[in-house]
Structures are given as structure tokens and as C-alpha cells.
KEKE-3310 file (N, C-alpha, C; in steps of 0.2 Angstrom, whole numbers, plus 5000, padded with zeros to 4 digits):
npx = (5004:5001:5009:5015:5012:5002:4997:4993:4998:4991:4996:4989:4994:4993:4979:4972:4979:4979:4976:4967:4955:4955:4947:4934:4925:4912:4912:4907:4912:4913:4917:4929:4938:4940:4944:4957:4965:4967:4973:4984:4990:4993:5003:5014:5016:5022:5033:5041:5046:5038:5025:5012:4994:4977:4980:4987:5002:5017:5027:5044:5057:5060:5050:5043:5038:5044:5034:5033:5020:5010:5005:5010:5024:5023:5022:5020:5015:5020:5014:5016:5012:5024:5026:5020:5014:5014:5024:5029:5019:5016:5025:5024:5018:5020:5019:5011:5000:4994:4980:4975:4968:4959:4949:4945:4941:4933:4931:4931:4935:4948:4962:4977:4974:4969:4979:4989:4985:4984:4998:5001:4996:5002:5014:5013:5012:5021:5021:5021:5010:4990:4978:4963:4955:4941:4932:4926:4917:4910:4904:4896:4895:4904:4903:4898:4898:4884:4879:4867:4849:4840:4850:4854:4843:4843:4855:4859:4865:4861:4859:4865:4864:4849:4841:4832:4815:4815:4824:4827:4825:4827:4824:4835:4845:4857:4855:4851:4844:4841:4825:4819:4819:4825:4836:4841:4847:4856:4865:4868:4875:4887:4892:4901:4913:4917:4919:4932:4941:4941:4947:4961:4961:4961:4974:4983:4980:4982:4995:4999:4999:4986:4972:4958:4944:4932:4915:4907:4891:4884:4874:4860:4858:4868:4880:4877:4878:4890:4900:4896:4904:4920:4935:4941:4932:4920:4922:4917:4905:4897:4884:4876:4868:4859:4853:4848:4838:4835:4842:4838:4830:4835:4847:4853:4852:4860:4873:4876:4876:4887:4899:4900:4903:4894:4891:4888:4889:4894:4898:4898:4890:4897:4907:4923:4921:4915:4923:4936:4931:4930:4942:4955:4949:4944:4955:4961:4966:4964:4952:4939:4936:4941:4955:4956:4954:4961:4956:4965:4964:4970:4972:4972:4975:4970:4964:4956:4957:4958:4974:4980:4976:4970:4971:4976:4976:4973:4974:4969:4976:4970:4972:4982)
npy = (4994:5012:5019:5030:5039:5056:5062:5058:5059:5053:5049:5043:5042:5039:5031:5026:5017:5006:4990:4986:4994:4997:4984:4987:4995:5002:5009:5018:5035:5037:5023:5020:5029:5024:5011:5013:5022:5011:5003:5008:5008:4997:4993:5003:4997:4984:4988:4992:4982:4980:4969:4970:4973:4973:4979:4991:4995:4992:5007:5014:5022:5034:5037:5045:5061:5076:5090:5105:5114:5125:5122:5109:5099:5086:5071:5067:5052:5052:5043:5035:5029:5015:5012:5021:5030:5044:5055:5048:5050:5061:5067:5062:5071:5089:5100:5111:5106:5099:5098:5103:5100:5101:5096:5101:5092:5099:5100:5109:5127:5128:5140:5135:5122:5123:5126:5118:5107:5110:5113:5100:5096:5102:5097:5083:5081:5087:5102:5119:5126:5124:5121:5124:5124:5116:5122:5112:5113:5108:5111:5103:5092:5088:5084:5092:5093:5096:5103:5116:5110:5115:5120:5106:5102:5107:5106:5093:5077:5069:5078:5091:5108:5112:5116:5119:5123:5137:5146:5163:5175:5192:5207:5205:5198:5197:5197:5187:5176:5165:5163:5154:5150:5140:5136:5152:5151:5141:5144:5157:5151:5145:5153:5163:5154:5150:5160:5161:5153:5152:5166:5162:5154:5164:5170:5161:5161:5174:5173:5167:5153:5145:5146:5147:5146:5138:5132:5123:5115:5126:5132:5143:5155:5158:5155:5170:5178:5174:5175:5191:5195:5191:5194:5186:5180:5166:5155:5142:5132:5118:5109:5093:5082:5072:5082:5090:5087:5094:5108:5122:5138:5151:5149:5145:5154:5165:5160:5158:5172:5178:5170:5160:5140:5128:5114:5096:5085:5069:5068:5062:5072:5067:5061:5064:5059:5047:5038:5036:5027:5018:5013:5018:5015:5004:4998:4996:5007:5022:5033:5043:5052:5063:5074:5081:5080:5078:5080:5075:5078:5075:5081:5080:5092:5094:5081:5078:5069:5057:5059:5057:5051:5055:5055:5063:5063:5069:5062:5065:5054:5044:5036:5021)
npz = (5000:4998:5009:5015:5009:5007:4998:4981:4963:4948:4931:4919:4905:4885:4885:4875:4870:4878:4878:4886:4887:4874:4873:4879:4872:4874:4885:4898:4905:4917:4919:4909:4915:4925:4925:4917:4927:4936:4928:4927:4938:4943:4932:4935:4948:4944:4936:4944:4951:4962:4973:4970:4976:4973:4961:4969:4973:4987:4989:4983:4990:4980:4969:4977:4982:4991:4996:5000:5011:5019:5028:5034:5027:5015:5009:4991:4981:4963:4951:4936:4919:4914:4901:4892:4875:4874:4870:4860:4852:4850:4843:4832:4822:4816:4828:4824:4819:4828:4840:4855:4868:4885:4897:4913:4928:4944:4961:4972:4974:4974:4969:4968:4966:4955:4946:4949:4945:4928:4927:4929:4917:4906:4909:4907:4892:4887:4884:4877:4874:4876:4867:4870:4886:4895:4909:4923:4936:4950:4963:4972:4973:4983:4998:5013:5030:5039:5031:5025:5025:5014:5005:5002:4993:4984:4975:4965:4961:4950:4940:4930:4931:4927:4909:4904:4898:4909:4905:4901:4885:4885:4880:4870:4859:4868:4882:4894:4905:4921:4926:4934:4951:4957:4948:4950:4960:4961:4953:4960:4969:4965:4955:4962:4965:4952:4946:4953:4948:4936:4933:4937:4926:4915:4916:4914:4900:4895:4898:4888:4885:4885:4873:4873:4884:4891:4896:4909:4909:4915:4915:4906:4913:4920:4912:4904:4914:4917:4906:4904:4915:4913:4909:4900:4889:4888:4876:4872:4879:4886:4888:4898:4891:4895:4907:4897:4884:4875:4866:4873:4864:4865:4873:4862:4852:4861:4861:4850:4845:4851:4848:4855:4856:4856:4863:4869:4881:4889:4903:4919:4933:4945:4944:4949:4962:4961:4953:4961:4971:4963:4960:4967:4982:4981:4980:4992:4996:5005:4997:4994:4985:4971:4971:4959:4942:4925:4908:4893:4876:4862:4844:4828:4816:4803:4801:4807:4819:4834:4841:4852:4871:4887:4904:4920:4936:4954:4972:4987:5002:5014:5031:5032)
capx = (5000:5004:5006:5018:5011:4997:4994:4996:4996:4992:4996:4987:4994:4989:4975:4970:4983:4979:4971:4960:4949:4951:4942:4928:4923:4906:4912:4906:4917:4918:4921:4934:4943:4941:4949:4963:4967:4968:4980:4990:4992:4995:5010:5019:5020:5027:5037:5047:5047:5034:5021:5004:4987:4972:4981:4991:5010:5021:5028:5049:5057:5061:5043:5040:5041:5041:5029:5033:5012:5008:5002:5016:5027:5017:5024:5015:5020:5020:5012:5014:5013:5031:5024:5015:5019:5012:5028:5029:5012:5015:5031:5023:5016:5024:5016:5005:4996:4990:4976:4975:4962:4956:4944:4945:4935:4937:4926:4934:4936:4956:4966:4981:4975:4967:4984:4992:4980:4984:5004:5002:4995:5009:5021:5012:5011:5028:5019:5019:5005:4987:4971:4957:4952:4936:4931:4919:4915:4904:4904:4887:4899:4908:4899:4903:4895:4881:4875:4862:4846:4837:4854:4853:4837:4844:4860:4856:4869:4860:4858:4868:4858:4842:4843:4823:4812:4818:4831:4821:4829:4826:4825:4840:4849:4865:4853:4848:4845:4838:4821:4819:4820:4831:4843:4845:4849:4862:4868:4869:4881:4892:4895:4908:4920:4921:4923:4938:4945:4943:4952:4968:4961:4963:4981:4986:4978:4986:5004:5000:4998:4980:4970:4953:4941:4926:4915:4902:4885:4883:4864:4859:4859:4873:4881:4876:4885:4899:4900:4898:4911:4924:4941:4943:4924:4920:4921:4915:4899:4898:4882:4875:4860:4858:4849:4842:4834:4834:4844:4836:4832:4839:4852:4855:4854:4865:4881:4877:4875:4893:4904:4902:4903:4888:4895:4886:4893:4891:4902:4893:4895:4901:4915:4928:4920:4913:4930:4941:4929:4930:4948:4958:4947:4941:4961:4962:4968:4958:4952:4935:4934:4947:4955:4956:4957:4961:4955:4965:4963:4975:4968:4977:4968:4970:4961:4951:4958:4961:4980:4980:4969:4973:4969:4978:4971:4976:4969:4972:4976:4968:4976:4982)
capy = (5000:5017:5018:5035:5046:5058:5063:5053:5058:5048:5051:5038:5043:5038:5027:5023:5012:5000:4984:4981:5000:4996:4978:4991:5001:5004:5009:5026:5040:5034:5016:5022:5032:5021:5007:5017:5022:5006:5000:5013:5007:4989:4996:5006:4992:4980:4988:4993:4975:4979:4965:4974:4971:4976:4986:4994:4993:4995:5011:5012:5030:5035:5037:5050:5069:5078:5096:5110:5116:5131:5118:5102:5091:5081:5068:5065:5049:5051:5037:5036:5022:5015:5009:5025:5032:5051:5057:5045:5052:5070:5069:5061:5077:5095:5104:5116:5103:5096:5103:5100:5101:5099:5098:5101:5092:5101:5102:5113:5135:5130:5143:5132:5116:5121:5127:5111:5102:5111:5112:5093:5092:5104:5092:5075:5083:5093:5106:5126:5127:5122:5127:5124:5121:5119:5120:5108:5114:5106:5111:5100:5083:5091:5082:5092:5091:5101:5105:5119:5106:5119:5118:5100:5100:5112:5103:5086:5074:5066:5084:5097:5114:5113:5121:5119:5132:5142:5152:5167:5179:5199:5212:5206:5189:5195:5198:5181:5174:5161:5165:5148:5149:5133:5138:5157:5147:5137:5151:5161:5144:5141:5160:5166:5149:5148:5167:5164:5149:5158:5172:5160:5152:5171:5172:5157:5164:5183:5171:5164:5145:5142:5150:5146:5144:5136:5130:5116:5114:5131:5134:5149:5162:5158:5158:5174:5181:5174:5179:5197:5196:5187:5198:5182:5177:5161:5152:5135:5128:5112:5104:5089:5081:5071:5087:5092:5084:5097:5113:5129:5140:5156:5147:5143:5162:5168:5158:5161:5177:5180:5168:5153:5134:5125:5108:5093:5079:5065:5066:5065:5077:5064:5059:5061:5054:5039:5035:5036:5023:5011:5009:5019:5015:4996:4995:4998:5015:5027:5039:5044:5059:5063:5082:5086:5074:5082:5074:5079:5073:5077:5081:5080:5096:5092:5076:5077:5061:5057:5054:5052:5054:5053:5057:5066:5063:5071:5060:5065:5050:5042:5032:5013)
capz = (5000:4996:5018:5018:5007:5012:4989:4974:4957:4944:4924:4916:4899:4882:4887:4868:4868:4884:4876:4891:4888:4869:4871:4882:4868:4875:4893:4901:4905:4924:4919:4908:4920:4933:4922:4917:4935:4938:4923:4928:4946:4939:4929:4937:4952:4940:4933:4949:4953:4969:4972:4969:4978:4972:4956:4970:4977:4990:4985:4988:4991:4971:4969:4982:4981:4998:4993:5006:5012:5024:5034:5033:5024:5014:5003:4987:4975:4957:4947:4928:4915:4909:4892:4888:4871:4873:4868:4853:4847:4851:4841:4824:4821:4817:4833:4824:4816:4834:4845:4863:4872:4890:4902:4920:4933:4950:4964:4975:4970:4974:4962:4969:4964:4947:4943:4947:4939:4921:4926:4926:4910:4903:4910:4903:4886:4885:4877:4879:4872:4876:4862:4875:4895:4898:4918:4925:4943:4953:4971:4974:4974:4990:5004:5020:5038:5044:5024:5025:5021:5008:4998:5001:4991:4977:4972:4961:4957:4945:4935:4933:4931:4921:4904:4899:4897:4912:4901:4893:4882:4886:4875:4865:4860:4870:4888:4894:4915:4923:4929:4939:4958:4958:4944:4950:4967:4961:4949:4966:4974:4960:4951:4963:4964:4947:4943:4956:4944:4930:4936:4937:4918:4912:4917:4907:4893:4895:4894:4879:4887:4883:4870:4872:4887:4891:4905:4906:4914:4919:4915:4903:4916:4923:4906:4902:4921:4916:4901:4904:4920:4912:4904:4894:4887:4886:4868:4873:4883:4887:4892:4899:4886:4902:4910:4893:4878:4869:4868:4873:4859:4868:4874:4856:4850:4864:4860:4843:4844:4854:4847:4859:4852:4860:4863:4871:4883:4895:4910:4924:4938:4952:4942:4953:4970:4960:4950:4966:4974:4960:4959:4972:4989:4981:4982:4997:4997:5009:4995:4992:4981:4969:4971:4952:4939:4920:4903:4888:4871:4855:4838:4823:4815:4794:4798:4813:4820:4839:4840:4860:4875:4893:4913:4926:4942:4961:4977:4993:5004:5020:5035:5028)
cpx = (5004:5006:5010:5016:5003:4995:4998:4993:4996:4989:4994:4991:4993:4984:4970:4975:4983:4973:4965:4956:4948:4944:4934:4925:4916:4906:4910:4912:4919:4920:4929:4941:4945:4946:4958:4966:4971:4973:4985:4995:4998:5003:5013:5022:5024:5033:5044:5047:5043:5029:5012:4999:4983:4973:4985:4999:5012:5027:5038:5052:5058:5058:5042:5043:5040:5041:5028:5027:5015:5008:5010:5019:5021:5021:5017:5021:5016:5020:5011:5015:5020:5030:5022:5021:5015:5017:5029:5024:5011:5021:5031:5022:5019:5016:5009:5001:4993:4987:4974:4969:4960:4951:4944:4941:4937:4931:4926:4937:4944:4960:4973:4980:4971:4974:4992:4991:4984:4993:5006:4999:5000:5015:5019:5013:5017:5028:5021:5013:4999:4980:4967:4958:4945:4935:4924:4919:4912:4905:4901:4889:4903:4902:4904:4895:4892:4879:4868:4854:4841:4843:4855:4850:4838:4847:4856:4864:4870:4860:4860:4863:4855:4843:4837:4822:4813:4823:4826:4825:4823:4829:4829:4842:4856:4863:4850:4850:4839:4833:4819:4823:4828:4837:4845:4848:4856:4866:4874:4876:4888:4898:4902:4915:4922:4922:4930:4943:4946:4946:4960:4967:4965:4970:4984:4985:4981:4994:5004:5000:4992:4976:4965:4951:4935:4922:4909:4897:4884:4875:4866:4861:4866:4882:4882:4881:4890:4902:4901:4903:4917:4928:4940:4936:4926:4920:4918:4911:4896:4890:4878:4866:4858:4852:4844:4841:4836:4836:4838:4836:4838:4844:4857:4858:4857:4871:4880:4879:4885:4899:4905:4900:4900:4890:4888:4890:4891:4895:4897:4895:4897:4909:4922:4925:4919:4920:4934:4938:4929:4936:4951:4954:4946:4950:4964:4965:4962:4956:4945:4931:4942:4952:4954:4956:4957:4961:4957:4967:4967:4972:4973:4973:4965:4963:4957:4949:4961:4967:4982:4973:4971:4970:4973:4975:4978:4970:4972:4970:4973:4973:4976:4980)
cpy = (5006:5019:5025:5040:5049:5061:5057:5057:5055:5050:5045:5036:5041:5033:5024:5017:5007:4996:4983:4987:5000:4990:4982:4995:5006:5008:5017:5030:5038:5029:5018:5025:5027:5015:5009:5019:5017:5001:5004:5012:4999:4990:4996:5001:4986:4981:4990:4986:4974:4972:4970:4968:4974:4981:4990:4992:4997:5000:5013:5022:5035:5039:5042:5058:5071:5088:5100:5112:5121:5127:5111:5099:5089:5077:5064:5060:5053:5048:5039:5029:5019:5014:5014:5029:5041:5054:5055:5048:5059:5072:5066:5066:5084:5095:5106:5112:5099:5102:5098:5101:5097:5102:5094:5099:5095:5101:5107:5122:5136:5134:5138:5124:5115:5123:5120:5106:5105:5114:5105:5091:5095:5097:5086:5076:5086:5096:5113:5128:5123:5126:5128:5121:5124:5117:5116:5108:5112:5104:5106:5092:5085:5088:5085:5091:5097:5106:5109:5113:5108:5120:5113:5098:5102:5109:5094:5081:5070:5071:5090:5102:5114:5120:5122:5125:5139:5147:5156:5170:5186:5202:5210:5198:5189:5196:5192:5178:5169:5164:5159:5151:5145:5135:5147:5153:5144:5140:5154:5157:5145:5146:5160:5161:5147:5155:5166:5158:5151:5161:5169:5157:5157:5173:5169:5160:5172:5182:5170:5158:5142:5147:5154:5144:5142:5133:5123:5116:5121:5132:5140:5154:5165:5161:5165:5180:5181:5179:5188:5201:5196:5192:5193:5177:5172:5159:5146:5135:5123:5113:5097:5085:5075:5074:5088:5089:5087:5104:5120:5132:5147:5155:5149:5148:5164:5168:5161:5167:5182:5175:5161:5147:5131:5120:5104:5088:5071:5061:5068:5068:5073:5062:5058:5058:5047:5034:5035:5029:5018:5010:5013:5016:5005:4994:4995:5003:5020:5032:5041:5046:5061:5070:5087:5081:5081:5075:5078:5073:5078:5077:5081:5085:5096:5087:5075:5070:5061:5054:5050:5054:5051:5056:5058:5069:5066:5067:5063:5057:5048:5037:5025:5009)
cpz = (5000:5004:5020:5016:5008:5004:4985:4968:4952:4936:4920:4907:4893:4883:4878:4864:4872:4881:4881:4889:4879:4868:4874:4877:4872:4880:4891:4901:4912:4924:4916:4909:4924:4932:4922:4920:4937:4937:4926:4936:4945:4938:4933:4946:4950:4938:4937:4953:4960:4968:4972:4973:4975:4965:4961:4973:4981:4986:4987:4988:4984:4971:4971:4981:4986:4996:5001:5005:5018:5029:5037:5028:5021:5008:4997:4982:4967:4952:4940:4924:4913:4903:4888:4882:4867:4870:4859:4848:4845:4843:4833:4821:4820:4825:4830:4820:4820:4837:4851:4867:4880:4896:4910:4925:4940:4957:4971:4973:4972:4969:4962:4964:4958:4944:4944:4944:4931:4921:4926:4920:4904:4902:4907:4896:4885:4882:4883:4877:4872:4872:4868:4881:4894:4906:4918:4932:4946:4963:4976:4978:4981:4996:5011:5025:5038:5037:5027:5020:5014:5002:4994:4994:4984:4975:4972:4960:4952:4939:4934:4930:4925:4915:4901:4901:4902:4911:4899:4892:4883:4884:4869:4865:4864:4879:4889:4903:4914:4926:4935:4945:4960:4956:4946:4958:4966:4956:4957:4970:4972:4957:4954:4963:4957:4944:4949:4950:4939:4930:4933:4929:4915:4912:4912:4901:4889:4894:4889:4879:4884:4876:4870:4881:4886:4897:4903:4912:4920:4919:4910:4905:4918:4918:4904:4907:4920:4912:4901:4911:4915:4906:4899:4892:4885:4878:4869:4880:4881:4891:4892:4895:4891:4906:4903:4887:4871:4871:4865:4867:4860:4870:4867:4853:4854:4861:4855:4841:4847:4853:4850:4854:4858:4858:4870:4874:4887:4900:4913:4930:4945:4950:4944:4960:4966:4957:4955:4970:4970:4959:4966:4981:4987:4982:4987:5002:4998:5005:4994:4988:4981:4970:4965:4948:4930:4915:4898:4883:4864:4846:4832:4819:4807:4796:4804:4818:4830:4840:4847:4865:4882:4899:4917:4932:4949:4967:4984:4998:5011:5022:5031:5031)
residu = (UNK:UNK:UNK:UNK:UNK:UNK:UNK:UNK:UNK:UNK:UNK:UNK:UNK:UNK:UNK:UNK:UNK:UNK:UNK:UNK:UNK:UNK:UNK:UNK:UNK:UNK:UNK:UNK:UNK:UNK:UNK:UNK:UNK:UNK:UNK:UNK:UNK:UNK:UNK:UNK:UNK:UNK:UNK:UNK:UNK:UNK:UNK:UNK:UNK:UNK:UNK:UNK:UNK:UNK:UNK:UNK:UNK:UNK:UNK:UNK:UNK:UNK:UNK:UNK:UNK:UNK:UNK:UNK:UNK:UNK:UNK:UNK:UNK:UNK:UNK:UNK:UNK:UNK:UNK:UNK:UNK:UNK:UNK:UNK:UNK:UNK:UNK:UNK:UNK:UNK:UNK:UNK:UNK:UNK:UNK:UNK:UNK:UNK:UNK:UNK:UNK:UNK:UNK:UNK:UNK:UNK:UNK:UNK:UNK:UNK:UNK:UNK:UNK:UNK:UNK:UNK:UNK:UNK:UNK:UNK:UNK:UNK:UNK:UNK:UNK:UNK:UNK:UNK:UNK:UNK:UNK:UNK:UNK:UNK:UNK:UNK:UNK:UNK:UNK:UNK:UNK:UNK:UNK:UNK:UNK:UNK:UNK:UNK:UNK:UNK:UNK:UNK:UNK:UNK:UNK:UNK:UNK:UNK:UNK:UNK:UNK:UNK:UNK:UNK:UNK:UNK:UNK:UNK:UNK:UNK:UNK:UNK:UNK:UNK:UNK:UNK:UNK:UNK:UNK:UNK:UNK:UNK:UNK:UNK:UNK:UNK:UNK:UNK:UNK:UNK:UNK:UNK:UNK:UNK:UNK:UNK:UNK:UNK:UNK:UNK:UNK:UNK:UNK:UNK:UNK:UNK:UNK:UNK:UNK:UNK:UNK:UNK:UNK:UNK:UNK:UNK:UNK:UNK:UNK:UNK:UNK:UNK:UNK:UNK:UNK:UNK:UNK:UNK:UNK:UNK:UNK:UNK:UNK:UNK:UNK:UNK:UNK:UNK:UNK:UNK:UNK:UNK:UNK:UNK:UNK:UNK:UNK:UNK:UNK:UNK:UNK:UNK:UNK:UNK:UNK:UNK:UNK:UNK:UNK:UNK:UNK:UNK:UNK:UNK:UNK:UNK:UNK:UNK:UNK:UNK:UNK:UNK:UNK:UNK:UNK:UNK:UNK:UNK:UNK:UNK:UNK:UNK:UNK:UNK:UNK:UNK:UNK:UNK:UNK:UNK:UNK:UNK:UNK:UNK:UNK:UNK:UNK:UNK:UNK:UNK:UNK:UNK:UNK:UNK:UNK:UNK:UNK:UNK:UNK:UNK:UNK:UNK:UNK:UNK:UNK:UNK:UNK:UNK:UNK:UNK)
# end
């Protein structure tokens, strides 16, 4: 067991190339992860000759990074695949014929740990350049103690914020709020911790690291907030046809109307608690909920071909 260290990062990396998630083609996004997790654990204890339980191993001192915190020491290991051939794949290509892209799950308004999340996908990719980040926020997965029971009632984990007919468009196609109770409720929750990750997206973008933002499952209104906050406007919205059917028309004529690329998905927003408990806690590592995970996926852009695809997860760890 991993028994010293108190984090673990684990770079899954090119995971279109692990036989066991090709023979899965059908899998989900959290079987997917949670597989890939898993192989990754496999790995990396074989290959340093440890005896694995469960997908994991005892860990020997190599492995370990010791990460000076305000608070303490903390040693975090560093788990990566030996076989992975992201490098390989990155390096068929001139550069500017690839496009990058990812998306951040987070569920914490850490600027610290959204900005390690996307300096470890720098470092998996050995790029300076990243096209797009989208954020996927979701406070709601944050299970603390002594939860107000009227927020209880408001946050869904089945559904991230309703996009139906409670969007209406006022006056113009570039004025648009949520008029729903519920949805300005969970507008009102969510706005301020993702305008503060923002804040830290916008800087990448001001270096010339990223190029593009975008966010996911904000609702219309929320959307429209953002949007007329944000130094660096979204270009990409993400949501979940999960929660809706059928995309809003308003919705529809907003983005259109400003430039956004109205995109569909189907992550679901537990994603990081349920994926840590299918492989890190079934392995007997104390983990519950994941601190960040990042999904990035490499395009080849002439031909519109997926050349890699891969996960970059952070757990904080429990007693062994």
C-alpha cells in the first residue's frame, strides 16, 4: 500500500493504447477512468518490481516527492505508466498541426489546485501550448458536515443545472438569466467559485499558454454572468443532454449570437467521487473523492483524428 504518502498523482497517459479499455469500447466516462486508473496502478508496480494488491503497490522512496504546504510536509507519490507512448504520438506530428484540448474536473474554487491540475497536463504533454480548457466545477459533489438542508434539496447529482424552458431571452439575443428559483439558486452557489478559477484560467491565457476557454453545465443564466464578467469570454459551453433533451432556443441564439461553440457531453458530475471509489478505495487505498482529475485529448487538426487521450488525476490519501 501506498502507507507514507498523504497525495498521489496519477498520469494515466495515452490510454487509447491499453488493450484492456480498447476491448471496452462501450464503457462510460467513469468506467473508463476508473479502468485506466487502475491499469495505471498495475503498471507502474510491476514495473518497479513491487508485488501489487488490488492494482496497487508498495511504494519504495524514488517514487516520492516531499511538497513543502503552509500547513506540513506532505509527501505526494508520482504514478505514471512505463509503456505510455504520449511522447511517441505527440512527436509524429509537426506541433502546429495538433490541437489540445482539455477539460478540467474540479470540485473545489482552489486557484492552487486548478493550477496544478493544468501544470500537470503541461508536464504529461511537454507542450507550451494548450488550444482549450474547459472548467467543470461542481461544488454540489463536495459532501461536507452540517450542509444547510434547503441547499441539500437544490443541488442534484443526477443533474447538473436545468437548461429547459427556464432560460428566457430579454430584450436582445445577448441579455439572457435564469428566471427559475432553483437555477438562480444554484447560479447564486456556484458563480463566485468559478469566477475565482477563472480568474487563474485568464492568466494562462494573458501568457499565451492556453488560448481558448470554456465551461460546462453552467445553466443559461449563469452563462450569460459569466460571460459578461469574464476579461477572457468564454468560447465554449459544454452541456450535459443528460439534464436536457433538447437545447434551449435562447440558449441557442445567445452563444450564437457571441461567438460561443455550444457543445454537448456526457460526463457525469460525480465523476471524481465515483471514480476514486472504483479503483483507488476498492484498492484499498483510503480515497474517496478525487481532488482534480484532467482529461486531455489530442487532435490532429487536417484530419480530425484522435491521435492520444489521457487522465491526470490528484487523490488526497487516508490512514492505511
Amino acid at each position: 500500500m501506498l502507507k507514507s504518502a498523504s497525495k498521489v498523482t496519477i498520469n494515466t497517459g495515452n490510454v487509447l493504447n491499453l488493450i484492456d479499455i480498447k476491448k471496452k469500447a462501450g464503457q462510460n466516462v467513469t468506467e473508463e477512468l476508473s479502468e485506466s486508473i487502475k491499469l495505471t496502478l498495475s503498471e507502474w508496480g510491476t514495473q518497479n518490481g513491487l508485488p501489487t494488491q488490488n492494482g496497487t503497490s508498495e511504494s519504495n522512496s524514488q517514487h516520492y516527492m516531499v511538497v513543502s504546504t503552509s500547513k506540513a510536509l506532505e509527501a505526494v507519490v508520482n504514478i505514471t505508466r512505463p509503456h505510455d507512448d504520449v511522447q511517441i504520438k505527440m512527436a509524429e506530428e509537426d506541433r502546429k498541426n495538433l490541437k489540445i484540448g482539455v477539460k478540467i474536473f474540479i470540485n473545489e474554487d482552489s486557484p492552487t489546485a486548478l493550477s496544478e491540475c493544468l501544470e500537470n497536463v503541461f508536464t504529461a504533454l511537454r507542450t507550451e501550448l494548450i488550444e482549450n480548457v474547459i472548467l467543470s466545477y461542481n461544488p454540489e459533489n463536495v459532501h461536507k458536515e452540517g450542509r444547510d438542508e434547503n441547499m441539500k434539496s437544490t443541488f442534484t447529482k443526477a443533474s447538473p443545472i436545468s437548461l429547459g424552458s427556464n432560460v428566457v431571452v430579454r430584450n436582445s439575443s445577448n441579455e439572457m438569466e435564469a428566471d427559475s428559483d432553483a437555477d438562480a439558486m444554484k447560479c447564486e452557489a456556484i458563480l463566485p467559485g468559478i469566477k475565482t478559477l477563472w480568474a487563474v484560467l485568464e492568466d494562462y491565457v494573458k501568457d499565451g499558454r492556453v488560448l481558448q476557454l470554456g465551461v460546462a453545465d453552467v445553466g443559461g443564466g449563469c452563462l450569460y454572468k459569466l460571460h459578461g464578467w469574464a476579461k477572457v469570454k468564454p468560447s465554449i459551453a459544454q452541456i450535459n443532454l443528460a439534464s436536457c433533451c433538447v437545447v434551449p432556443p435562447s440558449l441557442h441564439t445567445f452563444c450564437k449570437a457571441n461567438d460561443v461553440q455550444l457543445l454537448t457531453h456526457a460526463d457525469p458530475p460525480d465523476l471524481l467521487s465515483v471514480a476514486a471509489l472504483k479503483t483507488l478505495s476498492d484498492a484499498g487505498i483510503g480515497c474517496n473523492n478525487l481532488d482534480w482529475c484532467a482529461r486531455y485529448q489530442v487532435h490532429i487538426k487536417c484530419r480530425g483524428v484522435l491521435a492520444l487521450k489521457g487522465y491526470v488525476c490528484k487523490a488526497s490519501i487516508g490512514p492505511q
